[in-house]
C-alpha positions as CSV (number, residue, x, y, z in Angstrom):
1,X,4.4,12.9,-8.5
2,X,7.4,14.3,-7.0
3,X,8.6,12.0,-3.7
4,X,10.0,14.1,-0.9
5,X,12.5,13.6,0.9
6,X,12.2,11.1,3.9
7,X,12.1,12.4,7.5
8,X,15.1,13.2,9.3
9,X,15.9,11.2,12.2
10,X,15.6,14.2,14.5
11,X,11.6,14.6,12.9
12,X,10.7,10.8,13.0
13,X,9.5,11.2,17.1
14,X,7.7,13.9,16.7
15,X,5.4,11.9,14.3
16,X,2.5,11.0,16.6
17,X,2.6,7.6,15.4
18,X,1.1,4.9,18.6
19,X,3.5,3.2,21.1
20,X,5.7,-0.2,20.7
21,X,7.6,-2.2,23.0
22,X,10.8,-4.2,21.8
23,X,10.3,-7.3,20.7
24,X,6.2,-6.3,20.5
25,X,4.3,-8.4,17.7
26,X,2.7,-5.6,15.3
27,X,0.1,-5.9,12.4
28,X,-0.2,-2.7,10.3
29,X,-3.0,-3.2,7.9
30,X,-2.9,0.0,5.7
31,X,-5.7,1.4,3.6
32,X,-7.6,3.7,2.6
33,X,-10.6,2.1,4.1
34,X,-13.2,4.3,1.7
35,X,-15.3,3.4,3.6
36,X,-14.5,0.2,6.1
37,X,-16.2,-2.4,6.5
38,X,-16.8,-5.6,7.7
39,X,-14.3,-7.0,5.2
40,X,-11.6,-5.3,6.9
41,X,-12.5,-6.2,10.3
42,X,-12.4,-9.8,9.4
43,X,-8.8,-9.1,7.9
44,X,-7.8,-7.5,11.1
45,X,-9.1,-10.3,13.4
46,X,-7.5,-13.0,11.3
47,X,-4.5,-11.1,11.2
48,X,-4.6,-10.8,15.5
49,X,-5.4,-14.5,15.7
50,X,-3.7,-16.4,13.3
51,X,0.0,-14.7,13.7
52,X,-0.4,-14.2,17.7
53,X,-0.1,-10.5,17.3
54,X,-0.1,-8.1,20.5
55,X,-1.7,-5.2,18.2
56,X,-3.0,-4.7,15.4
57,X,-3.0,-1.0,13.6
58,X,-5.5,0.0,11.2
59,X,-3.0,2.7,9.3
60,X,-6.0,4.8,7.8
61,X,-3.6,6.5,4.5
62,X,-4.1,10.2,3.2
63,X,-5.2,8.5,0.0
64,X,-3.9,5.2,-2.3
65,X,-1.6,6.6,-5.1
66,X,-2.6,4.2,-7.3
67,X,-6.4,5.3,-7.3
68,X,-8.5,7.9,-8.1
69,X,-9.5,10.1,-5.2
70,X,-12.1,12.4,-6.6
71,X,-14.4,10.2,-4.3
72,X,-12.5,9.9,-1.5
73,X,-13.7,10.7,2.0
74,X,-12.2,13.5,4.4
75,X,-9.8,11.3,6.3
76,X,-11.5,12.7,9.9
77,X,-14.3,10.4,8.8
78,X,-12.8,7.8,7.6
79,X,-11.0,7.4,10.9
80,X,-14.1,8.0,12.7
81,X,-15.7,5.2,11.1
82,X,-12.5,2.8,11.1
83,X,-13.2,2.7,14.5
84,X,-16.7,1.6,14.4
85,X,-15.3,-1.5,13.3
86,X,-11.6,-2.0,14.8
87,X,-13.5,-3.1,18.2
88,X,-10.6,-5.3,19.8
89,X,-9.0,-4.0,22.6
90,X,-5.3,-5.0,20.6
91,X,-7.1,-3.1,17.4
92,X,-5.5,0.7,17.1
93,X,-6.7,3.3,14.6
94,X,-3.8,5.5,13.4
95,X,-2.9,8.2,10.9
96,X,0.6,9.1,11.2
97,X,1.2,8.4,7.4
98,X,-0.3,11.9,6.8
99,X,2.4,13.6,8.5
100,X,4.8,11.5,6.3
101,X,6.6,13.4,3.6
102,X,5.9,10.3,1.2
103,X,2.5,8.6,0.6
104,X,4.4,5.3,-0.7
105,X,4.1,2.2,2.0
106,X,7.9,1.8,1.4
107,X,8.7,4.8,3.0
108,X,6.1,3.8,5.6
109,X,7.6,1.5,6.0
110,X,11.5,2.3,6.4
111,X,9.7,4.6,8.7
112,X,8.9,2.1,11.1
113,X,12.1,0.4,11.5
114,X,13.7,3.7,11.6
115,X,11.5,4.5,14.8
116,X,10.8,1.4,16.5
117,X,13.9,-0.6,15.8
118,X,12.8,-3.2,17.9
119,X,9.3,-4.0,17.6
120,X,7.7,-6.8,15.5
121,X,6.2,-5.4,12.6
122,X,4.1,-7.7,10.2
123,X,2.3,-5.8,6.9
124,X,-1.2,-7.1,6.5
125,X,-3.0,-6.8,3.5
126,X,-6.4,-8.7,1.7
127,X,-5.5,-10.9,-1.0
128,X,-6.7,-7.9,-4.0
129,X,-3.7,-6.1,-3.3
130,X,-1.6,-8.9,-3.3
131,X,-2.8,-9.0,-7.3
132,X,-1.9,-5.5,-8.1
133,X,1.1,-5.4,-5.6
134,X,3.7,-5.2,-8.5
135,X,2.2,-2.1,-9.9
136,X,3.4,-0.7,-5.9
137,X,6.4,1.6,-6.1
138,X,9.4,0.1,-4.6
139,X,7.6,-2.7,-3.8
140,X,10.8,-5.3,-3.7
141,X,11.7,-2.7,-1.0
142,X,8.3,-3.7,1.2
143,X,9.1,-7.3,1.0
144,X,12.7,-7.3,2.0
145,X,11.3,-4.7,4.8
146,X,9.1,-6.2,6.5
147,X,7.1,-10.2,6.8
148,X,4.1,-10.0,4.9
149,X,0.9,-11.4,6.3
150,X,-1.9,-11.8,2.6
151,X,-5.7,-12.1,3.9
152,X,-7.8,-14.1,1.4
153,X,-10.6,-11.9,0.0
154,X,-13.6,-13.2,-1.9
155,X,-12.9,-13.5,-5.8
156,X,-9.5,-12.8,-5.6
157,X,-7.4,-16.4,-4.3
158,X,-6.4,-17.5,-7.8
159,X,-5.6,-14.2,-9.1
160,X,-3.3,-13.0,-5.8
161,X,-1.5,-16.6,-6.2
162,X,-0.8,-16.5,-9.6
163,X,-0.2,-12.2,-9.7
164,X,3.7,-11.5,-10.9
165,X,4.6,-10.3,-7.0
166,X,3.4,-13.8,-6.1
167,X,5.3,-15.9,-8.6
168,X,8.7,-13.6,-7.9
169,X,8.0,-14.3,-4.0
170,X,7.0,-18.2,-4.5
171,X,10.4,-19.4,-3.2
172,X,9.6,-16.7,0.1
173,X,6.5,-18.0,0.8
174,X,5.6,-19.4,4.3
175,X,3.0,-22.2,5.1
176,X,0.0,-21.3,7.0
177,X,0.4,-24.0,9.3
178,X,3.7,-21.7,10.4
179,X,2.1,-18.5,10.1
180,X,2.4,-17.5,13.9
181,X,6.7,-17.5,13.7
182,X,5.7,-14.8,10.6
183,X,6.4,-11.9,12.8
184,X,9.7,-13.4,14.2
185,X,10.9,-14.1,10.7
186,X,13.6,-12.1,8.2
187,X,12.3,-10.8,5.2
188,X,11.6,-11.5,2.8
189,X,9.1,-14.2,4.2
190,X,4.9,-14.1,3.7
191,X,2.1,-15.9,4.2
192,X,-1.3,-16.4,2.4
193,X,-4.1,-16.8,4.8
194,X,-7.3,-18.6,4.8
195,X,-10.6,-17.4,6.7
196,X,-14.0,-16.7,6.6
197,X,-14.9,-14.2,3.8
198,X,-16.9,-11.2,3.6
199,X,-18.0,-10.0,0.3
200,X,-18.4,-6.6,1.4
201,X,-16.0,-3.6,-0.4
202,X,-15.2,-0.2,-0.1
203,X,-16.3,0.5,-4.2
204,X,-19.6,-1.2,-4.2
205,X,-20.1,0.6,-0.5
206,X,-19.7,3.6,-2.2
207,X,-21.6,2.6,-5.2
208,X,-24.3,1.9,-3.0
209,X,-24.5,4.7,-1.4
210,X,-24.6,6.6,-4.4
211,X,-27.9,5.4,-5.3
């Protein structure tokens, strides 16, 4: 795959991407979500309460690069479902990566500091793509871009700890016990969360529904 050329700086606000103050503490938990479920909601409301986040957006993605989409759903529905289960008030569902010229979260990324200089952005993600987060392109870019806030997920603790991105990081790492200075912090900093799990996923949803 060819990647485009970012957006100019001129393009960047007209990007319907949702509002932030300066100085605003920001989750943006991106995914697929093929389908959500109540996995990610959990991930979401941890997120909220355990870094003292102001929002938290559910950045719904054109599609994962790094999977097969011959299964995936039109992203209209995916949204409309995403919001099913983003109930909080501080919970926002967005889409602005499709007007991206990039589907890579480091360009997502350098998007967001380009066009909200000032806000407090934290990347959440579940704990299974903290175990395949090498395979990400650029992903030494994400971590010196942004904190990094990893949600356990059922069956994946040992594997996300002891996954390549998670050895190179070790010296980065941030206790839990600190975890609500994360959004203040410089990258590269993360933190591995605990929290009641949900065994629910978007492959054996789809699996399921299959049937």
């Amino acid at each position: 795959m060819v990647q485009k050329k970012p957006p100019t700086r001129s393009s960047i606000f007209e990007i319907p991407a949702p509002p932030a103050r300066p100085l605003q503490r920001i989750g943006v938990m991106g995914g697929s979500f093929n389908p959500p479920h109540d996995g990610h909601r959990i991930v979401a409301a941890t997120a909220l309460r355990r870094l003292n986040l102001d929002r938290l957006w559910w950045l719904v993605s054109p599609g994962n690069p790094l999977k097969n989409q011959d299964d995936l759903a039109p992203l209209d529905e995916r949204i409309k479902v995403a919001k099913q289960f983003a109930t909080d008030p501080r919970m926002e569902i967005t889409a602005f990566e499709q007007k991206l010229d990039s589907p890579y979260t480091a360009s997502t990324l350098a998007f967001l500091k380009e066009r909200y200089p000032r806000a407090l952005f934290v990347w959440v993600m579940g704990a299974d793509n903290l175990a395949s987060f090498h395979k990400w392109r650029n992903w030494h870019d994400i971590v010196s871009t942004l904190p990094i806030a990893v949600i356990d997920r059922p069956g994946w603790h040992l594997k996300a700890l002891a996954s390549p991105a998670a050895r190179t990081m070790a010296g980065d790492r941030v206790p839990e016990t600190h975890a609500g200075a994360l959004p203040m912090m410089k990258p590269p900093a993360w933190t591995f969360l605990t929290t009641r799990l949900s065994r629910l996923s978007s492959s054996s949803l789809r699996q399921e529904n299959q049937r």
